[in-house]
PDB file of N, CA, C and O in Angstrom:
ATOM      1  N   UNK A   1      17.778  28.528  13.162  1.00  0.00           N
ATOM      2  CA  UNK A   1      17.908  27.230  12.554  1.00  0.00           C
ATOM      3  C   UNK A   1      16.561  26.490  12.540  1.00  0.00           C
ATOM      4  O   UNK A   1      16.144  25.980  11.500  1.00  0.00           O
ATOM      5  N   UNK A   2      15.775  26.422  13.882  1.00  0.00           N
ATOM      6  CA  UNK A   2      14.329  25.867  13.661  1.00  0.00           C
ATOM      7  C   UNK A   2      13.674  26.430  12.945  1.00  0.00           C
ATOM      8  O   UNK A   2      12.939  25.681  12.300  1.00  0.00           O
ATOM      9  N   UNK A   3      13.548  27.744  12.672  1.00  0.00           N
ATOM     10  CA  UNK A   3      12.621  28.318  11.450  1.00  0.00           C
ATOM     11  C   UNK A   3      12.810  27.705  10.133  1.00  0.00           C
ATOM     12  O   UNK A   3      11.839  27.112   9.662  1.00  0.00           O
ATOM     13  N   UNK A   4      13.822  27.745   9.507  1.00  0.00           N
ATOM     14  CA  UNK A   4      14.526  27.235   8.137  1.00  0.00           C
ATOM     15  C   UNK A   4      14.218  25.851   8.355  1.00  0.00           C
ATOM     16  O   UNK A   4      13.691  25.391   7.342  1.00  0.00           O
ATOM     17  N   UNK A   5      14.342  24.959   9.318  1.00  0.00           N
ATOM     18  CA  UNK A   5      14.093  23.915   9.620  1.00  0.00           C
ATOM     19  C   UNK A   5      12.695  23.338   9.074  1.00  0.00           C
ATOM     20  O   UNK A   5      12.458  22.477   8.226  1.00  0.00           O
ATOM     21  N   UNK A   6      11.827  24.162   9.906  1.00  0.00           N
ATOM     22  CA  UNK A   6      10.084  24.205   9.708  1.00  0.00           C
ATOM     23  C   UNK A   6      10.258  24.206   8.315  1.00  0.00           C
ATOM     24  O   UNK A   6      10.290  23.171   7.649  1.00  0.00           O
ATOM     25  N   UNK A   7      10.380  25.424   7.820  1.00  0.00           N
ATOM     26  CA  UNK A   7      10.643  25.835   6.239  1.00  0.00           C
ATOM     27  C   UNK A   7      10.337  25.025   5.165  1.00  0.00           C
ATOM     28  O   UNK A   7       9.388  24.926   4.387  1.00  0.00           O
ATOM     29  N   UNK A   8      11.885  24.215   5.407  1.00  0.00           N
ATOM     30  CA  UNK A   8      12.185  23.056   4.609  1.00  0.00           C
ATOM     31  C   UNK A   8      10.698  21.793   4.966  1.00  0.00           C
ATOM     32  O   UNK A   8       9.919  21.537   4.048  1.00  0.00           O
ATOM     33  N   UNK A   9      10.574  21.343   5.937  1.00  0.00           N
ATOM     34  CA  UNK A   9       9.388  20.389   6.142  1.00  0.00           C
ATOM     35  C   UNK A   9       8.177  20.975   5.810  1.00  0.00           C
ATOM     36  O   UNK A   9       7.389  20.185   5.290  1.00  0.00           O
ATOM     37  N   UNK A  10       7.898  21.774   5.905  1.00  0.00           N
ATOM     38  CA  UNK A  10       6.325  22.593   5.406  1.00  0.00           C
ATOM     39  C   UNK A  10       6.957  22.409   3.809  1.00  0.00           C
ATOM     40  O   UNK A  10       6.252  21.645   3.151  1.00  0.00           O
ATOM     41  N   UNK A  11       7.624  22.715   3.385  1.00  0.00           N
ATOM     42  CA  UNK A  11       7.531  23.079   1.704  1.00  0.00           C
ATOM     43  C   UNK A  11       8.020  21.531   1.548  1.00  0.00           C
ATOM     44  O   UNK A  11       7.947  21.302   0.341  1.00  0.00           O
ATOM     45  N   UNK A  12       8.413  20.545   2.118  1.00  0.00           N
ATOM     46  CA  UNK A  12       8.557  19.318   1.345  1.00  0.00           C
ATOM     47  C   UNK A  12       6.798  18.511   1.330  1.00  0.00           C
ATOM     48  O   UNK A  12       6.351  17.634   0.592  1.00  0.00           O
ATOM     49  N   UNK A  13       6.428  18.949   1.990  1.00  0.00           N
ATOM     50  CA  UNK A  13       5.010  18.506   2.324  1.00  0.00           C
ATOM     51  C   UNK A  13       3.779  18.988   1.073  1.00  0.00           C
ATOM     52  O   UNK A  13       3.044  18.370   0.302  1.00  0.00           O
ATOM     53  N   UNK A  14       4.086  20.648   1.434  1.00  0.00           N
ATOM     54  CA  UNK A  14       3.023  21.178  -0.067  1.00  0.00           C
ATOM     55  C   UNK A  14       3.783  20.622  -1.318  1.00  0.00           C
ATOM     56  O   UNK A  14       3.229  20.766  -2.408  1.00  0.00           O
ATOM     57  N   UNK A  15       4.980  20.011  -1.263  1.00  0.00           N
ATOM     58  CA  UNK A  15       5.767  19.820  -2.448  1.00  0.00           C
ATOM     59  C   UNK A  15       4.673  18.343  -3.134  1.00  0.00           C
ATOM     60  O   UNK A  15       4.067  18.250  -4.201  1.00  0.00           O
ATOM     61  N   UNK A  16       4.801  17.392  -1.994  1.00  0.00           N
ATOM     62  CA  UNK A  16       4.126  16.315  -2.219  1.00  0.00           C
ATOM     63  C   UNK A  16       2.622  16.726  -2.600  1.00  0.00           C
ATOM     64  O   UNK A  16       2.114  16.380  -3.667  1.00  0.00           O
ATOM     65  N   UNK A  17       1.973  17.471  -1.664  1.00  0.00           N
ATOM     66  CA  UNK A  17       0.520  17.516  -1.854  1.00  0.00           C
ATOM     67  C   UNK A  17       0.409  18.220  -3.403  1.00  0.00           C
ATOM     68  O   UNK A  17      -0.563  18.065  -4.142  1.00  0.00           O
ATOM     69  N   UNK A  18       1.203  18.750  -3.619  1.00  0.00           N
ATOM     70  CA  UNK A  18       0.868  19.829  -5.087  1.00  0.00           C
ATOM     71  C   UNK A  18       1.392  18.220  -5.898  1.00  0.00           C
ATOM     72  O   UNK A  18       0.620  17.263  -5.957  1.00  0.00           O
ATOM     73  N   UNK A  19       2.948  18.180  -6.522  1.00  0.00           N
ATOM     74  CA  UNK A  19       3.104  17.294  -7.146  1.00  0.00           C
ATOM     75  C   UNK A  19       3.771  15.575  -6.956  1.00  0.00           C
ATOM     76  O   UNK A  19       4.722  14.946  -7.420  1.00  0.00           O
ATOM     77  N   UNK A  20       2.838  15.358  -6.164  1.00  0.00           N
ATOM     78  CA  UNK A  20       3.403  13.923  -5.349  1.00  0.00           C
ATOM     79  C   UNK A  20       2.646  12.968  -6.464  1.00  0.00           C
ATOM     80  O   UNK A  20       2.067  13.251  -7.513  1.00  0.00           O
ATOM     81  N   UNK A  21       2.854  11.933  -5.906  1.00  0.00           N
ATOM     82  CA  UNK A  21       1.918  10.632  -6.825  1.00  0.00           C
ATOM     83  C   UNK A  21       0.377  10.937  -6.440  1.00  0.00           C
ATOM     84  O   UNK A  21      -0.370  10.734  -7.396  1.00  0.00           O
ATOM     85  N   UNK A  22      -0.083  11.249  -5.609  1.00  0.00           N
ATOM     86  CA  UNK A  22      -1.144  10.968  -4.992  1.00  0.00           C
ATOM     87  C   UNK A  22      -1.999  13.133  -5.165  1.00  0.00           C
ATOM     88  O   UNK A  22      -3.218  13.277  -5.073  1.00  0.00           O
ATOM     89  N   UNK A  23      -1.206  14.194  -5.357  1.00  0.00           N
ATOM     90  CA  UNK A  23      -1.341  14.817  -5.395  1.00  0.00           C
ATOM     91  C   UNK A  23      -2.558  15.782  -6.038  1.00  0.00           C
ATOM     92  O   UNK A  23      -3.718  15.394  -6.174  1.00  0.00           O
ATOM     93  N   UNK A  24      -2.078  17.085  -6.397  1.00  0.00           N
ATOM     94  CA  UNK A  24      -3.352  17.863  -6.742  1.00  0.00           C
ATOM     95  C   UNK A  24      -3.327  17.557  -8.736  1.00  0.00           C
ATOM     96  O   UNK A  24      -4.272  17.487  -9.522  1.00  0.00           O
ATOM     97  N   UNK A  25      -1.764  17.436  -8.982  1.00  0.00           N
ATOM     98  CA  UNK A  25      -1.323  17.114 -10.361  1.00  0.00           C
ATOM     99  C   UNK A  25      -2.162  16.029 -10.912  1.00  0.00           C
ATOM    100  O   UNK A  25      -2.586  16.027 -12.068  1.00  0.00           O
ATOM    101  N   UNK A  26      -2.426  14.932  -9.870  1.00  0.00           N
ATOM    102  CA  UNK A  26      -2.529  13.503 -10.290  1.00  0.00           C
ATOM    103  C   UNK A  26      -4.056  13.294 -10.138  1.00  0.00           C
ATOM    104  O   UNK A  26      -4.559  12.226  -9.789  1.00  0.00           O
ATOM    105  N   UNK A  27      -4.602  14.191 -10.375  1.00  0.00           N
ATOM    106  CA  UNK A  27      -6.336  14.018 -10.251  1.00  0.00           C
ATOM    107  C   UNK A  27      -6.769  14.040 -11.443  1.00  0.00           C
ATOM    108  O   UNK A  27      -7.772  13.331 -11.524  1.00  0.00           O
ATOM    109  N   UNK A  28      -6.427  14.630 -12.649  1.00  0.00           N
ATOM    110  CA  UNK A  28      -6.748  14.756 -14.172  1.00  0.00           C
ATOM    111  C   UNK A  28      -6.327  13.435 -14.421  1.00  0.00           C
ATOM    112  O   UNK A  28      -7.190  12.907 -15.123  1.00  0.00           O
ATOM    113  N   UNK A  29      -5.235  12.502 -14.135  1.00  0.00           N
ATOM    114  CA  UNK A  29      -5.176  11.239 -14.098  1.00  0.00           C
ATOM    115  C   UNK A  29      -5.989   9.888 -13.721  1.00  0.00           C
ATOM    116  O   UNK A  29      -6.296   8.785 -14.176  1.00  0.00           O
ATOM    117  N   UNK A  30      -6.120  10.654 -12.669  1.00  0.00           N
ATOM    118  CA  UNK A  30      -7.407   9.658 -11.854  1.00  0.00           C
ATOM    119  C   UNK A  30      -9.041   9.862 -12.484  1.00  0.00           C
ATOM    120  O   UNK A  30      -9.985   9.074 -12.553  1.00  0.00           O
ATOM    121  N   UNK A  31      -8.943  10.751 -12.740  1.00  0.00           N
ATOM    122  CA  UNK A  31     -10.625  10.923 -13.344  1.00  0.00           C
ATOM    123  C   UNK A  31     -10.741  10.589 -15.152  1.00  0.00           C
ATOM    124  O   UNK A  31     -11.786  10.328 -15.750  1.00  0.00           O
ATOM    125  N   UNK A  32      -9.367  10.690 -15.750  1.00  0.00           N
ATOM    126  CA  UNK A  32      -9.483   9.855 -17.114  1.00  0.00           C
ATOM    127  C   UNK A  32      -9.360   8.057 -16.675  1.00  0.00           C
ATOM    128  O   UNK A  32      -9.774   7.141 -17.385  1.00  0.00           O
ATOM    129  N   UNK A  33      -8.723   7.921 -15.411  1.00  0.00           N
ATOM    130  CA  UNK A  33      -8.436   6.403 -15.116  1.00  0.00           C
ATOM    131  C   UNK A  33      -9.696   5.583 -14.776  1.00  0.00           C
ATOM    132  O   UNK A  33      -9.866   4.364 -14.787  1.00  0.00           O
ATOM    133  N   UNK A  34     -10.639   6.725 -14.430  1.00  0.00           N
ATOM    134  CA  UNK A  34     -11.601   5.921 -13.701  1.00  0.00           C
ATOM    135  C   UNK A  34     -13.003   5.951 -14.648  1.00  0.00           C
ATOM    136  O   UNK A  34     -13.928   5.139 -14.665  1.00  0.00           O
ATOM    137  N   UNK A  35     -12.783   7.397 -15.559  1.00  0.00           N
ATOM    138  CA  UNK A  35     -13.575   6.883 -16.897  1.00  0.00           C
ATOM    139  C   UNK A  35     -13.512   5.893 -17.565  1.00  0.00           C
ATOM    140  O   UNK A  35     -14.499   5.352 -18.063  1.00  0.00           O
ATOM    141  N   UNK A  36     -11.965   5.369 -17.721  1.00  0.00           N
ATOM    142  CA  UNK A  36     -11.370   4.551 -18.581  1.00  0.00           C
ATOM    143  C   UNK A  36     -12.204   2.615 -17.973  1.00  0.00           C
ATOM    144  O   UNK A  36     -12.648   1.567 -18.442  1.00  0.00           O
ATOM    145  N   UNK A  37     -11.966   3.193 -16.899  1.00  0.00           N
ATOM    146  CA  UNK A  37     -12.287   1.641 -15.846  1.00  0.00           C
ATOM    147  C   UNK A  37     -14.062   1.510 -16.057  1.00  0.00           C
ATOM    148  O   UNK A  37     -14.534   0.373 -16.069  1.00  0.00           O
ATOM    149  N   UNK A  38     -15.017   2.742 -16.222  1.00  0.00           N
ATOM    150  CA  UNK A  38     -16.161   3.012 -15.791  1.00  0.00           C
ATOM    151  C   UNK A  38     -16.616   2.465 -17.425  1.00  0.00           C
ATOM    152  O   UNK A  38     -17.799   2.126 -17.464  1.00  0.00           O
ATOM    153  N   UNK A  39     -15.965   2.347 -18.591  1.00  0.00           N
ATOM    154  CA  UNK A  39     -16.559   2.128 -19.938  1.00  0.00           C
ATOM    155  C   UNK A  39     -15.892   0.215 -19.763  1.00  0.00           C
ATOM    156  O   UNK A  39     -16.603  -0.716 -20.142  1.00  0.00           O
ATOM    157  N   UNK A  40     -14.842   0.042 -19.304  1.00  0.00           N
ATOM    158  CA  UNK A  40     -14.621  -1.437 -19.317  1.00  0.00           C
ATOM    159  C   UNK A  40     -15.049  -1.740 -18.395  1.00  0.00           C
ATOM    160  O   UNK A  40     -14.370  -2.763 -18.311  1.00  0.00           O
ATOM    161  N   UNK A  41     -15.836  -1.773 -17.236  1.00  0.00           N
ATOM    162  CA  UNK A  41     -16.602  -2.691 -16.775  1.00  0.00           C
ATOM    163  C   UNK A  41     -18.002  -2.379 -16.847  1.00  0.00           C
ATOM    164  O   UNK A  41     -18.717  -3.044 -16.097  1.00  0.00           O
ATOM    165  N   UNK A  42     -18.821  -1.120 -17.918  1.00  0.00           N
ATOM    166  CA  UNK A  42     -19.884  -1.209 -18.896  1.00  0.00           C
ATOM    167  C   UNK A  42     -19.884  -2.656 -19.801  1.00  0.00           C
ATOM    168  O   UNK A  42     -20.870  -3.358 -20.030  1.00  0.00           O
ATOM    169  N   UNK A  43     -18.115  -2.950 -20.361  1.00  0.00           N
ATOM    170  CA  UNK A  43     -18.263  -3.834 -21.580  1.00  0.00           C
ATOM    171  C   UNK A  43     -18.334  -5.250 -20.907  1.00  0.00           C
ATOM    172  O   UNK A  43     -18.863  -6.236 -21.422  1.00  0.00           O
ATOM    173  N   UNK A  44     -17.804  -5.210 -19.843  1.00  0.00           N
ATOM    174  CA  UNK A  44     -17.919  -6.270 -18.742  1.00  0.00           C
ATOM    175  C   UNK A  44     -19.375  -6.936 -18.506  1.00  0.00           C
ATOM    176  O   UNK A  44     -19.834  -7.995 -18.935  1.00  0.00           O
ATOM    177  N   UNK A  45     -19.916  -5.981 -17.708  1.00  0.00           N
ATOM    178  CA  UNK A  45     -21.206  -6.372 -17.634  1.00  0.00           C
ATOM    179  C   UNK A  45     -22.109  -6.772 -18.767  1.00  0.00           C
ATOM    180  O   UNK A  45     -22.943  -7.666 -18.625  1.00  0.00           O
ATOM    181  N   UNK A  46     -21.908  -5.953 -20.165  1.00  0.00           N
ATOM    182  CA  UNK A  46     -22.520  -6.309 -20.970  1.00  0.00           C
ATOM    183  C   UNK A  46     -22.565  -8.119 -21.337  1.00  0.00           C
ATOM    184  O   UNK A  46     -23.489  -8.931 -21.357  1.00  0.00           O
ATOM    185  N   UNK A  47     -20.930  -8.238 -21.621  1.00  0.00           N
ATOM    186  CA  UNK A  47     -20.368  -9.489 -22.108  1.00  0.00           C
ATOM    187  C   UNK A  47     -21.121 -10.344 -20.671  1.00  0.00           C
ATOM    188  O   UNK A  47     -21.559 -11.371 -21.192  1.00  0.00           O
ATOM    189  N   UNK A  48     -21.414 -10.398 -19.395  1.00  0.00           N
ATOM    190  CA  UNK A  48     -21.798 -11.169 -18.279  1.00  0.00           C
ATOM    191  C   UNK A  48     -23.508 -11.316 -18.427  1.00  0.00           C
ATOM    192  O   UNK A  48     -24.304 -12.144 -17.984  1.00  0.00           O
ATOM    193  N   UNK A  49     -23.628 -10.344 -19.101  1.00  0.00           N
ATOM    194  CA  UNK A  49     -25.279 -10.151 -19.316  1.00  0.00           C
ATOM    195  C   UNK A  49     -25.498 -11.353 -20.501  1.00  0.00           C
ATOM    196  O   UNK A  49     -26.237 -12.321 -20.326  1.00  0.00           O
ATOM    197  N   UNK A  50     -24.646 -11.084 -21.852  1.00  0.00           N
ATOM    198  CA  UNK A  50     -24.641 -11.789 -23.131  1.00  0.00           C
ATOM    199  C   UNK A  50     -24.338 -13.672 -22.394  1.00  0.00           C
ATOM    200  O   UNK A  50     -25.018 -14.653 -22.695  1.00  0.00           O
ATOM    201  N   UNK A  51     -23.336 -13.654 -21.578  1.00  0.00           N
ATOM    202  CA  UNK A  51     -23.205 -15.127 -21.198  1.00  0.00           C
ATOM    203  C   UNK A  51     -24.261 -15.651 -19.875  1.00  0.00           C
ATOM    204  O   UNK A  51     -24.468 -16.823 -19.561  1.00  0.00           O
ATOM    205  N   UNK A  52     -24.737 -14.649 -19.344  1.00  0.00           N
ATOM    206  CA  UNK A  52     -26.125 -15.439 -18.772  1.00  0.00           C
ATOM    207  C   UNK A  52     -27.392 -15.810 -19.483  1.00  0.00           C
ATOM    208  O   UNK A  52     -28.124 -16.765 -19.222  1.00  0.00           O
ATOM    209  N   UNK A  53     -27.548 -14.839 -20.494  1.00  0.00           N
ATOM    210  CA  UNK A  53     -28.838 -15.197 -21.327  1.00  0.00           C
ATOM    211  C   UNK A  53     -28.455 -17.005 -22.184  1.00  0.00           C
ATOM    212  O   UNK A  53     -29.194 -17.987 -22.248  1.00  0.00           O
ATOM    213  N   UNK A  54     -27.133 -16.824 -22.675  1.00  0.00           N
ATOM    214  CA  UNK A  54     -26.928 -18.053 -23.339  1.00  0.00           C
ATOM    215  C   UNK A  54     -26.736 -19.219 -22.406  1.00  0.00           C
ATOM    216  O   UNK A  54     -26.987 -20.348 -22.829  1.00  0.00           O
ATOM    217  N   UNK A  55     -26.322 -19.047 -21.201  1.00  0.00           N
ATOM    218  CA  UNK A  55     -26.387 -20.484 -20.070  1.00  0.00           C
ATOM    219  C   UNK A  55     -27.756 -20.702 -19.861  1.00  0.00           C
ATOM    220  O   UNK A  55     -28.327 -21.791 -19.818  1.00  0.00           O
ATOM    221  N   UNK A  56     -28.366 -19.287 -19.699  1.00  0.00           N
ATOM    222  CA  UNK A  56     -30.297 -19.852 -19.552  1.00  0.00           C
ATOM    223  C   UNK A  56     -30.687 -20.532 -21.411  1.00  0.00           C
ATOM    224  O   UNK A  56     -31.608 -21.268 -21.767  1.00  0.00           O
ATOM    225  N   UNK A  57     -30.199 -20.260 -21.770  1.00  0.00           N
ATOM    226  CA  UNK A  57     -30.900 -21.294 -23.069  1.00  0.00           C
ATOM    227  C   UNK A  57     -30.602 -22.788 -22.797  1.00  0.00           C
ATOM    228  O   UNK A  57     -31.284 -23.744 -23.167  1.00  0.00           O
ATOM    229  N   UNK A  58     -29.301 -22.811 -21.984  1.00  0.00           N
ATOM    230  CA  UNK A  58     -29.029 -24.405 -22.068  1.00  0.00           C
ATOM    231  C   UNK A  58     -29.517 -25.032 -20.793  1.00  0.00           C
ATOM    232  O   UNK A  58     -29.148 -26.161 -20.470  1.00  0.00           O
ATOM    233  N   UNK A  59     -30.405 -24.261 -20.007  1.00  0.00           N
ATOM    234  CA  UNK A  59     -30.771 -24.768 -18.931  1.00  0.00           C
ATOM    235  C   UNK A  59     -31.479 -26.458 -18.919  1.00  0.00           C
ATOM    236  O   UNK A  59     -32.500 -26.876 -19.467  1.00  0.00           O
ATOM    237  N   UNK A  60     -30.641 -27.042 -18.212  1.00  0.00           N
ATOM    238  CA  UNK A  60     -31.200 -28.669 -18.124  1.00  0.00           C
ATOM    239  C   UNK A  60     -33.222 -28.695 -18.032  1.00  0.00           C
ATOM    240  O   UNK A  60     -33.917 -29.618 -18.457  1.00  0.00           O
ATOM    241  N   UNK A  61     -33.729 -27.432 -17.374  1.00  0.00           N
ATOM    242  CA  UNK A  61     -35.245 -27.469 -17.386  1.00  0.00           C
ATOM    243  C   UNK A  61     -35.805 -27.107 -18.402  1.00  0.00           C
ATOM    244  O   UNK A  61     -36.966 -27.418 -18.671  1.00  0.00           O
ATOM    245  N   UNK A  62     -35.049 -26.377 -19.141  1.00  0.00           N
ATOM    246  CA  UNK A  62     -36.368 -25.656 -20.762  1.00  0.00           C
ATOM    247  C   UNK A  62     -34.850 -25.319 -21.777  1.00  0.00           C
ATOM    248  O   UNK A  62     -34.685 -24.132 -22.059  1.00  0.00           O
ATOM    249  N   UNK A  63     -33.959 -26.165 -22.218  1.00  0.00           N
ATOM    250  CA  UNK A  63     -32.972 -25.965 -22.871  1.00  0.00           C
ATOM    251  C   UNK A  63     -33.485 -25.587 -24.274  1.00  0.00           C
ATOM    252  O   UNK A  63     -34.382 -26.331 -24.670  1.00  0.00           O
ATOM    253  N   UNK A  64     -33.153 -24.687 -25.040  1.00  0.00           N
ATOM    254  CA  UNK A  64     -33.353 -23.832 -26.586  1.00  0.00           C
ATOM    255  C   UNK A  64     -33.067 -25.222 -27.524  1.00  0.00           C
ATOM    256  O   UNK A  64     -32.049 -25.434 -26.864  1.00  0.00           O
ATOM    257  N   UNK A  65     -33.074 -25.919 -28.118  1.00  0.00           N
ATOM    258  CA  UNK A  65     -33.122 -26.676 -29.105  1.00  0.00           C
ATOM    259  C   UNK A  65     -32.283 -26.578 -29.971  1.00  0.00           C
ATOM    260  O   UNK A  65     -31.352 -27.379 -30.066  1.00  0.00           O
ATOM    261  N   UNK A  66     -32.497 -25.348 -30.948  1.00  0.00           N
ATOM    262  CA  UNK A  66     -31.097 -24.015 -31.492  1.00  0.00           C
ATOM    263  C   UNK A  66     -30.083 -24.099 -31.065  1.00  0.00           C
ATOM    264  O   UNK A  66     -29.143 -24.637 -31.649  1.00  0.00           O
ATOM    265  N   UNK A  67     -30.036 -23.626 -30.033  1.00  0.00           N
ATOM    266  CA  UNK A  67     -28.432 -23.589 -29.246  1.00  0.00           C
ATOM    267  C   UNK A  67     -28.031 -24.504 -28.655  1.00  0.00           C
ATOM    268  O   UNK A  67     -26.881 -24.448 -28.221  1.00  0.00           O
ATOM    269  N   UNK A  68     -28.771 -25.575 -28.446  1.00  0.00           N
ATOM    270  CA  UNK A  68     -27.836 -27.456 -27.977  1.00  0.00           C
ATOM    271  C   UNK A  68     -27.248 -28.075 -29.858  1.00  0.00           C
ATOM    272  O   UNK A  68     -26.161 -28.485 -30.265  1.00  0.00           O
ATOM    273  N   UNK A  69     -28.348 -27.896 -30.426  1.00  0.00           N
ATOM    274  CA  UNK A  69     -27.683 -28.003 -31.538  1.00  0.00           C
ATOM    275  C   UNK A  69     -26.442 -27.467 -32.090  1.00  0.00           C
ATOM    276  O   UNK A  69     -25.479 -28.030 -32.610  1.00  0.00           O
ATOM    277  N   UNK A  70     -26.703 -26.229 -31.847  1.00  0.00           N
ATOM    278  CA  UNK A  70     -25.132 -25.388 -32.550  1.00  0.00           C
ATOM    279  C   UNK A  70     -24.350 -25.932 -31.675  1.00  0.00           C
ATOM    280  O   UNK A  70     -23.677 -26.794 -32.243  1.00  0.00           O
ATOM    281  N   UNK A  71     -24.056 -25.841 -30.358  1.00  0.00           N
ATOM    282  CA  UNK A  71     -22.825 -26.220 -29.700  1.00  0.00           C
ATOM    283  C   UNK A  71     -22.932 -27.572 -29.913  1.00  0.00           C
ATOM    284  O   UNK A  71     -21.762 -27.917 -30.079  1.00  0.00           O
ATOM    285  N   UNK A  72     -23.685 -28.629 -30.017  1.00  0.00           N
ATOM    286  CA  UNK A  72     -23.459 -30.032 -30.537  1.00  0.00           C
ATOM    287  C   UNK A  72     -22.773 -29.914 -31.888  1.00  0.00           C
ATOM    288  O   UNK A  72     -21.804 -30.672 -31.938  1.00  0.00           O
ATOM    289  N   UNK A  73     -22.954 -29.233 -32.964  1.00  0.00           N
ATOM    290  CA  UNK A  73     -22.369 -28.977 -34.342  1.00  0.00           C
ATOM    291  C   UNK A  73     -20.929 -28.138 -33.822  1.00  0.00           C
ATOM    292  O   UNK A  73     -19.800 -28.461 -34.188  1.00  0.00           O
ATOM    293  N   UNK A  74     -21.052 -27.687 -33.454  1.00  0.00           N
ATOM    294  CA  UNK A  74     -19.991 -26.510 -33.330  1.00  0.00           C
ATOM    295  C   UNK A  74     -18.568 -28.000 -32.751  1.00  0.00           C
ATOM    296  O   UNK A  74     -17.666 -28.611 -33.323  1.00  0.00           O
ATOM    297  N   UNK A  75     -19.114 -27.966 -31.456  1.00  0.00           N
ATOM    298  CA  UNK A  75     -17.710 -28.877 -30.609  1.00  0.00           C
ATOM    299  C   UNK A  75     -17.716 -30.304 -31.013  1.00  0.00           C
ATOM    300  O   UNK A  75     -16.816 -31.025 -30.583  1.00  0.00           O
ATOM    301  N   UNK A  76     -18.817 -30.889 -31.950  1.00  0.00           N
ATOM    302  CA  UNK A  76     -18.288 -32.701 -32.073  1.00  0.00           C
ATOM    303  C   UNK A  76     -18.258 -32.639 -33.554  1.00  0.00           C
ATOM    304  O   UNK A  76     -17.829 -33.624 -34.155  1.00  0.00           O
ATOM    305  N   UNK A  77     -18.689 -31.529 -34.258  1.00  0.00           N
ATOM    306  CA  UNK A  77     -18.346 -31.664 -35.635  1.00  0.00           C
ATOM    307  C   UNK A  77     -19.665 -32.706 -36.178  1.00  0.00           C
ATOM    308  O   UNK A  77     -19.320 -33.464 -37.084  1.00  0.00           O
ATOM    309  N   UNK A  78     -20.636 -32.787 -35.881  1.00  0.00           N
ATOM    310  CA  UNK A  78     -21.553 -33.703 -36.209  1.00  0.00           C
ATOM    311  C   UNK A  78     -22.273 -33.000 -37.583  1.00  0.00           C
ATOM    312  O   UNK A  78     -22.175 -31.806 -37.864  1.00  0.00           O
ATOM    313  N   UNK A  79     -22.985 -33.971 -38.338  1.00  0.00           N
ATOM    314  CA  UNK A  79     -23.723 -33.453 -39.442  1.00  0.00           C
ATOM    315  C   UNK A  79     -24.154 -34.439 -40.154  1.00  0.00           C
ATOM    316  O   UNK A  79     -23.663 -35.542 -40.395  1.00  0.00           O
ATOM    317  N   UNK A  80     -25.286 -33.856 -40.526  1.00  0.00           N
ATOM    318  CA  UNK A  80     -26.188 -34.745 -40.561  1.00  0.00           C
ATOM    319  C   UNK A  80     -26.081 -35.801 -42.297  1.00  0.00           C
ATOM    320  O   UNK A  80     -25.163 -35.562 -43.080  1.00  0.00           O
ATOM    321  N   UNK A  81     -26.692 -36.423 -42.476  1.00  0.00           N
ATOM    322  CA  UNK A  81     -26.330 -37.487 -44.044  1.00  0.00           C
ATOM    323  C   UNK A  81     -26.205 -36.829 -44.945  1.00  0.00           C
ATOM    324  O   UNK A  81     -25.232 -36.901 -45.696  1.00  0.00           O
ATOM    325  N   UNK A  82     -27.183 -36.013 -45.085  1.00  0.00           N
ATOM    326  CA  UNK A  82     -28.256 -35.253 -46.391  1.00  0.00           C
ATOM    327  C   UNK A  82     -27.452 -33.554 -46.364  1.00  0.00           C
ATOM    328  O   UNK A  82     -27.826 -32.819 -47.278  1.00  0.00           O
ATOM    329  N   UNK A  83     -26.561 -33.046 -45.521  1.00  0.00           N
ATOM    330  CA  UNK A  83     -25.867 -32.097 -45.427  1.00  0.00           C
ATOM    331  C   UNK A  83     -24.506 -31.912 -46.390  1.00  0.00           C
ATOM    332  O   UNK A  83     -23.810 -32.814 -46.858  1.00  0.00           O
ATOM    333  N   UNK A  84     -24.345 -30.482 -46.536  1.00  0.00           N
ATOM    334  CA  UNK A  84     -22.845 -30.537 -47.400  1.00  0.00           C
ATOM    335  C   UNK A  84     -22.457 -29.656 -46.370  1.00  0.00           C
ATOM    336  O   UNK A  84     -23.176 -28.946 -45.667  1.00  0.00           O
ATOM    337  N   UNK A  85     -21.145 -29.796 -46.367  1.00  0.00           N
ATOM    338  CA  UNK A  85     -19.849 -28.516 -45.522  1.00  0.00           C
ATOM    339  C   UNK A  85     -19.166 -28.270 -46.713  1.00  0.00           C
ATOM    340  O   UNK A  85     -18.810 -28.974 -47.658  1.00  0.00           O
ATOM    341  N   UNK A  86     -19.084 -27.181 -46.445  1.00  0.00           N
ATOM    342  CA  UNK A  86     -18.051 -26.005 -46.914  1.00  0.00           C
ATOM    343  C   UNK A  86     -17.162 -25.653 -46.051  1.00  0.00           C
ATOM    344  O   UNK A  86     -17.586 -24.681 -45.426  1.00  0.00           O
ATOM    345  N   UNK A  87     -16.239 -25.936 -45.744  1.00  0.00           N
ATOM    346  CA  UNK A  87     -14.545 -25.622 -44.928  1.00  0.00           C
ATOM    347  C   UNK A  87     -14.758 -23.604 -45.313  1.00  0.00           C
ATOM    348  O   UNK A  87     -15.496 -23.015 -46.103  1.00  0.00           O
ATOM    349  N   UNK A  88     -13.926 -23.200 -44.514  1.00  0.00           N
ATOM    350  CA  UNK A  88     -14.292 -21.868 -44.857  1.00  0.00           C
ATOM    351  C   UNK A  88     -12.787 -21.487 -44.206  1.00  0.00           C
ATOM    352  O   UNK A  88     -12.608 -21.925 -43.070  1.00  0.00           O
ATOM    353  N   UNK A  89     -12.168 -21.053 -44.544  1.00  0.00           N
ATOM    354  CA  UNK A  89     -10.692 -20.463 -44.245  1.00  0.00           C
ATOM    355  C   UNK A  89     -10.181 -18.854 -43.700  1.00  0.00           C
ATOM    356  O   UNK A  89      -8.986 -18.610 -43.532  1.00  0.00           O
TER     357      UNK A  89
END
C-alpha cells in the first residue's frame, strides 16, 4: 500500500511540474509574456522620454516660447486680431 501510495504522490508532483500553471508547459508562455511586456515598456519609456523633453521646454528658467504659446492657444482658445480659424471637424 505505501509503494502505490509514494506512486500516486511522486506522479501528482511530476504531473504539476510537467503541466501545472507554473510548469515546464508554461514557459513558451512566459517568454512570449515577457517579450510582450519587454516591447510595452520600450513604448513606455519612449512616451516618458517624449514627456520629459516637453516639461523641459516649459521650464519656469529657459521656457521655449513655441510651446507656451501652443499650449496658451491650444487650452484658452486665444488668437490673435489679425488671425482667421478654421474649425476643422
Amino acid at each position: 500500500m505505501w509503494p502505490a501510495l509514494a506512486v500516486i504522490v511522486v506522479g501528482n508532483f511530476a504531473t504539476y511540474a510537467v503541466a501545472g500553471p507554473n510548469g515546464l508547459l508554461a514557459w513558451g508562455g512566459y517568454s512570449r509574456t515577457l517579450a510582450e511586456r519587454k516591447a510595452e515598456l520600450a513604448r513606455l519609456e519612449q512616451h516618458r522620454k517624449e514627456l520629459r523633453h516637453r516639461s523641459a521646454l516649459l521650464s519656469p528658467d529657459n521656457a521655449d516660447p513655441d510651446m507656451a504659446e501652443e499650449l496658451v492657444r491650444r487650452d484658452l482658445g486665444l488668437v490673435r486680431p489679425d488671425e482667421v480659424v478654421l474649425p476643422l471637424e
